[in-house]
N, C-alpha and C positions, 0 to 999 in steps of 0.2 A: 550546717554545712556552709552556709554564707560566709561567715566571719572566718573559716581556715582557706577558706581559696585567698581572699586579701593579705592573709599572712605569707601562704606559699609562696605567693608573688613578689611580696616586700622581702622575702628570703632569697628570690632567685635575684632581684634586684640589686641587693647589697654584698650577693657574690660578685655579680662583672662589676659591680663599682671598686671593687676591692680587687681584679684583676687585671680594668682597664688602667691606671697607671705604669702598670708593668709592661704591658703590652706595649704603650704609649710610648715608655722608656727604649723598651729593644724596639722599634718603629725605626726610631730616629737614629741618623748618623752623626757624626762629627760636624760633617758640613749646614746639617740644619740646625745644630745647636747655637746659641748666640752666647757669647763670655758673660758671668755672672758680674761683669765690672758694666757688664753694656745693657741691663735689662733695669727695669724701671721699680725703683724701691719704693713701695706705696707706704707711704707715714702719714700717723694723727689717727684719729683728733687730740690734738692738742688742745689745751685752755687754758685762759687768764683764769687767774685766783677769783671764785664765787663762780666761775663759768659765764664771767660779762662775755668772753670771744672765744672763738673758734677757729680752725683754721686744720685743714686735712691736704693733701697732696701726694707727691710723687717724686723720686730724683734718680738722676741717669744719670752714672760717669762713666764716661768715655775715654780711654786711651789710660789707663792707670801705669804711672814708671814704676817698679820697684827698685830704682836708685838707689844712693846713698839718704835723700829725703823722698820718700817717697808721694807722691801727687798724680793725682786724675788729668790728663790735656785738656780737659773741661766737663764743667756739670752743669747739669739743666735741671733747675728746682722750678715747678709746676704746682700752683694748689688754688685753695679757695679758703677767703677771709670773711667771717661770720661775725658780724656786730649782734651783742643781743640786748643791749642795751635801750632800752625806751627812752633816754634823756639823747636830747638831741645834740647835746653839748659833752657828749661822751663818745668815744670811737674807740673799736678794735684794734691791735695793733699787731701784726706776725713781723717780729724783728728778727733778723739773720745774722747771726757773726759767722763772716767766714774767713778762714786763715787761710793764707794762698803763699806762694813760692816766690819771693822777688830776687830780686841779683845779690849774690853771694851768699846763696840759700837761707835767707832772712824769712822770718815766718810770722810777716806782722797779718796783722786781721783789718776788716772792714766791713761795716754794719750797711744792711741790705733792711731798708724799712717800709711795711706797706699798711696803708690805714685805710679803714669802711667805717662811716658814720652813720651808716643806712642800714636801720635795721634789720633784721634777718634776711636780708639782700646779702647774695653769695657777691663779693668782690674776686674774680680773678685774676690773676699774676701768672707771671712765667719769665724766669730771668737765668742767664747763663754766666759763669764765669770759669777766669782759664785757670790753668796753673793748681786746683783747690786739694788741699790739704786736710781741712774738717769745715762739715760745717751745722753750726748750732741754732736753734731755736728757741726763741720766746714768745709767748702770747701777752700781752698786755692789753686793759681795758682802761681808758685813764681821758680829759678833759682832751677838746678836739687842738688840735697846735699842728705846727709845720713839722716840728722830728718829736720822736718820744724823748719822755723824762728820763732821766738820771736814775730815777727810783726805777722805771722800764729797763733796763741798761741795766746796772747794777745791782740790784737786792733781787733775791731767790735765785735758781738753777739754772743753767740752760740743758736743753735738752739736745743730745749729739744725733744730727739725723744722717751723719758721713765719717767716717775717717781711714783715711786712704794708709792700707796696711803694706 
């Protein structure tokens, strides 16, 4: 008899878990709900190749046009950069390309760079920009320098953590 009461229980449990969303749902009206363009898109972990870095966060855009080009009035990218590197002459790197909206709906890009040399020490960030279009991400883990390498920047993928439909 012991072990079917903790079952009853774990059965009466995962019925309301399974009917509080709904409930949660018709709760709420219009006015408490917030626009899916204004709520905070948690992304990552991402990694450099071998897993030398890391780097996890968040991003809010705010005011989205749907224009002729379409773009966010601003986005607020939030995270944390993970060195895991034990050479002291080695640093993580979360580099950003973001593409944004300039005069006569030009859609050039600009690289957002933030580096942690300190190992397994969370580095965090938090940076906004106007106007944003997409915006991409790179992890690299590469010698300690003032901006990332070329090889950082260009060889492998970038990973799309935005784009403004």
């Amino acid at each position: 008899m012991p072990i079917t009461r903790p079952l009853a229980v774990l059965a009466t449990v995962a019925a309301l878990v399974s009917i509080a969303p709904a409930a949660a749902q018709a709760a709420t009206t219009p006015s408490d709900t917030v626009s899916a363009s204004e709520t905070a898109r948690v992304w990552g972990p991402y990694y450099a190749p071998g897993k030398r870095a890391k780097t996890v966060g968040s991003l809010v855009a705010v005011g989205e046009d749907h224009g002729d080009l379409p773009t966010a009035d601003t986005v607020k990218i939030t995270g944390k950069l993970y060195d895991w590197t034990r050479d002291r002459s080695t640093c993580g790197w979360a580099v950003f390309r973001i593409t944004y909206k300039a005069n006569g709906n030009n859609l050039p890009h600009k690289h957002r760079s933030i580096r942690d040399c300190s190992y397994r020490t969370a580095k965090p960030y938090s940076f906004t920009h106007p106007d944003v279009y997409q915006v991409e991400l790179k992890v690299c883990a590469e010698g300690r320098a003032a901006k990332p390498s070329l090889n950082c920047l260009y060889a492998g993928t970038w990973k799309t953590l935005y784009l403004s439909k």
